[in-house]
C-alpha positions in Angstrom: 177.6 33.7 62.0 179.5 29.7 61.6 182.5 29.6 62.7 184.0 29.1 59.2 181.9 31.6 57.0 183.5 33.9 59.7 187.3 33.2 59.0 186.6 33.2 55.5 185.4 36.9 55.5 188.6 37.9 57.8 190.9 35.7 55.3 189.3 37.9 52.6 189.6 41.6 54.7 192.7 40.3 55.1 193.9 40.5 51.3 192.0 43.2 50.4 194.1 45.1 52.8 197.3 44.1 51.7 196.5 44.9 48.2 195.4 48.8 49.1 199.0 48.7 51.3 202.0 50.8 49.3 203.9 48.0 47.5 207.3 47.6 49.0 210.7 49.0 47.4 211.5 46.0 45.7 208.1 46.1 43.5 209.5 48.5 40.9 209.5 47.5 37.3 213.3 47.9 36.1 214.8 47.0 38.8 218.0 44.5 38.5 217.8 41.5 40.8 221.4 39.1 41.2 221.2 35.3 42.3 224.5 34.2 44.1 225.5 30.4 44.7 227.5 31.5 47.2 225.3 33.2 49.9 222.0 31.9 47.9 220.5 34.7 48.0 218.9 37.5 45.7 220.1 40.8 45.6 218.0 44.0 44.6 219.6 46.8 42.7 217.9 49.9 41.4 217.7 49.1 37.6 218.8 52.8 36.1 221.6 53.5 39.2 223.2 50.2 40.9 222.3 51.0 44.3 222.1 48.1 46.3 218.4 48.3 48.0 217.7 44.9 49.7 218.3 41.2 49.9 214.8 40.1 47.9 215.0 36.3 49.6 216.8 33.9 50.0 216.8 29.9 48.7 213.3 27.9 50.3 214.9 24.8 50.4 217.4 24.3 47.5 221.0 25.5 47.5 223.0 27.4 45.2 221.1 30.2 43.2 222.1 29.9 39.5 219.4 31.4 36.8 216.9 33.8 37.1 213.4 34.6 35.3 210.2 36.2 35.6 207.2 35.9 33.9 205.8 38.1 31.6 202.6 38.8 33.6 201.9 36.4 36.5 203.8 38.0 39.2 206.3 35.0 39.8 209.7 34.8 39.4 211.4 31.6 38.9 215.1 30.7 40.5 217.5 27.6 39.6 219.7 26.0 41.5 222.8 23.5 41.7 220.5 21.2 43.6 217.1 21.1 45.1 215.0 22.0 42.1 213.5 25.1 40.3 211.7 26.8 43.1 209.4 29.8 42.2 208.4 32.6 44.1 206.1 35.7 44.5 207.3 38.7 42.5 206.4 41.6 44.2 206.9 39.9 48.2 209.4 37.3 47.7 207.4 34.6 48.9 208.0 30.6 48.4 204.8 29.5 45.8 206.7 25.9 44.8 209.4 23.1 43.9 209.5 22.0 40.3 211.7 18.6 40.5 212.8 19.0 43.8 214.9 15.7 43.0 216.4 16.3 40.0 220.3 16.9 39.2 221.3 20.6 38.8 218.8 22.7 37.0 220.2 25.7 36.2 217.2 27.5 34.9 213.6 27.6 34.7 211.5 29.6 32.2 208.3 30.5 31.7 207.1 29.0 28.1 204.8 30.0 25.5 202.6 26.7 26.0 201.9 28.0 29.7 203.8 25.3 31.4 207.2 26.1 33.1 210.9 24.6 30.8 213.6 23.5 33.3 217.2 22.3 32.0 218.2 19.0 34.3 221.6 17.9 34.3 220.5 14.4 35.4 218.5 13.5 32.6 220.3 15.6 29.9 217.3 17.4 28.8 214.8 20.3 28.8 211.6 19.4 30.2 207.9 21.3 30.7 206.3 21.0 34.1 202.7 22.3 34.9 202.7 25.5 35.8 199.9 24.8 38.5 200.4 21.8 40.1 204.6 21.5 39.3 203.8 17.8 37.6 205.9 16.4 34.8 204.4 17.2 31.3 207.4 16.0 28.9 211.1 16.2 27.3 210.8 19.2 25.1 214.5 18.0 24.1 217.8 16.3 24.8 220.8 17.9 25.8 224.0 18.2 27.6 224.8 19.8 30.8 221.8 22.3 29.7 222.5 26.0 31.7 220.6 29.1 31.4 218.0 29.6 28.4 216.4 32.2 26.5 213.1 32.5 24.5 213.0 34.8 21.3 209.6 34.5 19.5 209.1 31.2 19.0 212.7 30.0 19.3 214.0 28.8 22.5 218.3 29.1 22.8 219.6 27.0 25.7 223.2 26.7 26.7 224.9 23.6 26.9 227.6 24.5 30.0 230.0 20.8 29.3 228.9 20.6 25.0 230.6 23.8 24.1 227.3 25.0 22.3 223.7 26.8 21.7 221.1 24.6 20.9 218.2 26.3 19.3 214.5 24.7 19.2 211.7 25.7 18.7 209.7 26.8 21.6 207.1 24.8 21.3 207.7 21.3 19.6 211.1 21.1 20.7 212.1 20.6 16.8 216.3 21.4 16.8 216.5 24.8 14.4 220.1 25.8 14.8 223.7 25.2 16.5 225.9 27.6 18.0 229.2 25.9 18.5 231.4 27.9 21.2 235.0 28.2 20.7 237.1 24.4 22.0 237.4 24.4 25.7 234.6 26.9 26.5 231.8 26.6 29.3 228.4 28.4 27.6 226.4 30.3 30.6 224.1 32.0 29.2 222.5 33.9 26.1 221.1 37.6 25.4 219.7 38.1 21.9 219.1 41.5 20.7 220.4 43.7 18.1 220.7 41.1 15.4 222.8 39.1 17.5 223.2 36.4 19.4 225.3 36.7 22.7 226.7 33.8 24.7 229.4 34.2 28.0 231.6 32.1 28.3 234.0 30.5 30.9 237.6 29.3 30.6 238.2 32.2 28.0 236.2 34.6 29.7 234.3 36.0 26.4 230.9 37.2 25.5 230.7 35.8 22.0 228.7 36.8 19.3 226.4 34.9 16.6 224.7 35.7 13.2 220.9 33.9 14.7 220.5 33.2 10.3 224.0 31.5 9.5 225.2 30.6 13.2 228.6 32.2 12.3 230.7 33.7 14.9 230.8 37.7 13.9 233.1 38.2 16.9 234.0 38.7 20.7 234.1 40.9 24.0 235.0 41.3 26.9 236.4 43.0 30.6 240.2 42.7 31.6 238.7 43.2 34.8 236.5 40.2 35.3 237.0 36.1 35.4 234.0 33.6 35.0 231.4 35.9 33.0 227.9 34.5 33.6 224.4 35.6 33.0 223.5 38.5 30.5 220.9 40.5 29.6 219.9 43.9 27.9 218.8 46.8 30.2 215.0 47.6 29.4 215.9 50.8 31.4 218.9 52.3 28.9 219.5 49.6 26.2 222.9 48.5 27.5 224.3 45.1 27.9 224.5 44.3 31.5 227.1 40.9 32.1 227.7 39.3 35.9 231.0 38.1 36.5 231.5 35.5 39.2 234.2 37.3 40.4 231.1 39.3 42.2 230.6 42.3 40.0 228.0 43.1 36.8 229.8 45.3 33.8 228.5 47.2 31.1 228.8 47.3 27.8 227.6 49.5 25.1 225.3 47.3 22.4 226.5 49.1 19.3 230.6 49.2 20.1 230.4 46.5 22.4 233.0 48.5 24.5 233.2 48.7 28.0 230.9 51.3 29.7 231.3 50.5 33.7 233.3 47.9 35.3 232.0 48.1 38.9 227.9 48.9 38.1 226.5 47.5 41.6 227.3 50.1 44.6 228.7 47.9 47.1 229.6 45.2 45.3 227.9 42.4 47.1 231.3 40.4 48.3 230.8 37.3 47.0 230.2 35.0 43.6 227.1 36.1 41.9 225.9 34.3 38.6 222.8 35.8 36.9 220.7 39.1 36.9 217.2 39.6 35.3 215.2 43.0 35.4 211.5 43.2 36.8 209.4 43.3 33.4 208.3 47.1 33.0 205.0 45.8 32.3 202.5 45.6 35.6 202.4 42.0 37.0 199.4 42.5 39.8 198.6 39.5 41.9 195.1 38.6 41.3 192.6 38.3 44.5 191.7 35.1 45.0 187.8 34.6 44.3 185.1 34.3 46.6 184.6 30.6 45.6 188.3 29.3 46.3 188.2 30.9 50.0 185.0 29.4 50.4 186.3 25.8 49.6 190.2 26.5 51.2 187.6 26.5 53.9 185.1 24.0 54.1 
């Protein structure tokens, strides 16, 4: 048998194996994953209890883990950082995949958007711009904006926070079209945004708040918060229990109930992890397999 046919046929015994293998601990749907800046890392918690499991990775080649998001259904998980990029990574394994603008300013977050390509915030350019979600090449500016941090998609509206403009922008997610401001109170840093329940949430630095918006009129309806924490950052709501689940930089995640907005739990991770930590996002519940390569591409990754 050639040479090559031959190492094509063990590439492909190869991932067939691995696929029949158990999936590792840190494959669970529901499962809370925390980005820190400071050790630029990414934590794993169980989603439901707080128990600390494992580190999931740690930065490629960029530095200082911001904002986190996975797809919906592609296994991939995508991680921003103060500088080196958006780099994306295997779901399930924690493996590098790519760099989207490795050379850019910081880019706080990357998500996945409805047109298939990947939105990234750049703090160079002052702006939210697509990428290809294949090759990592520039597509366009979906739209300008200052100091843009972490983002959220809602049907077809896209809410990105503007960390130095005391704001929300909202556009829609796929023309870029501006549909709405969310100013934040004078002197406040916007992190990051949770909607749910009617509402729209934003943390916010310098106060310390989590403030919340009528998505319809944009009018504040309100405010919350921990006396416990300083420099609340990312925020989302628990698919496991419904709760709203807030890091603070101070290096804990609190919870809050989504009705009362009171306080649950102060000190959710068990350990804490000892140093900053800036956003958490839970493994979609929905199955995100990796797909087998076909017999075609190992034929011509091997030609």
């Amino acid at each position: 048998m050639p040479q090559r046919l031959s190492l094509a046929l063990a590439v492909l015994a190869l991932v067939v194996s691995s696929t029949r293998s158990p999936a590792p601990a840190h494959a669970a749907p529901g499962d809370m994953y925390v980005t820190s800046d400071a050790s630029n890392t990414v934590r794993l918690y169980t989603g439901t209890t707080g128990a600390f499991q494992t580190i999931f990775n740690s930065a490629f080649a960029a530095s200082g883990n911001l904002g986190i998001h996975f797809g919906a259904s592609n296994n991939r998980v995508l991680i921003g950082h103060w500088g080196g990029g958006v780099e994306e990574f295997n779901a399930t394994t924690g493996a590098y995949i790519k760099t989207y603008n490795p050379g850019g300013g910081t880019q706080w977050a990357g998500i996945y958007a409805p047109t298939g390509g990947v939105y990234i915030g750049d703090w160079s350019t002052s702006d939210v711009r697509e990428y290809d979600s294949t090759t990592g090449a520039f597509i366009r500016v979906v739209t300008s904006l200052n100091t843009p941090a972490d983002m959220r998609l809602s049907g077809n509206q896209l809410y990105i926070a503007s960390y130095l403009g005391q704001m929300v922008q909202r556009v829609h997610a796929v023309t870029g079209a501006t549909t709405g401001i969310f100013p934040t109170p004078p002197g406040t840093r916007p992190n990051d945004i949770a909607v749910g329940g009617g509402e729209v949430l934003v943390t916010c630095m310098t106060t310390d708040q989590v403030y919340r918006f009528n998505p319809t009129t944009f009018a504040m309806l309100g405010n919350f918060g921990s006396s416990s924490w300083v420099n609340p950052h990312g925020i989302e709501f628990s698919p496991n229990d419904g709760n709203i689940y807030v890091v603070a930089g101070s290096g804990e995640v609190h919870v809050f109930d989504p009705s009362t907005f009171a306080e649950l739990n102060a000190a959710w991770l068990a350990p804490p992890p000892g140093d900053k930590i800036v956003d958490l996002d839970f493994r979609p519940q929905a199955p995100t397999p990796a797909l087998l390569p076909s017999w075609g591409a190992i034929k011509r990754r091997y030609r």
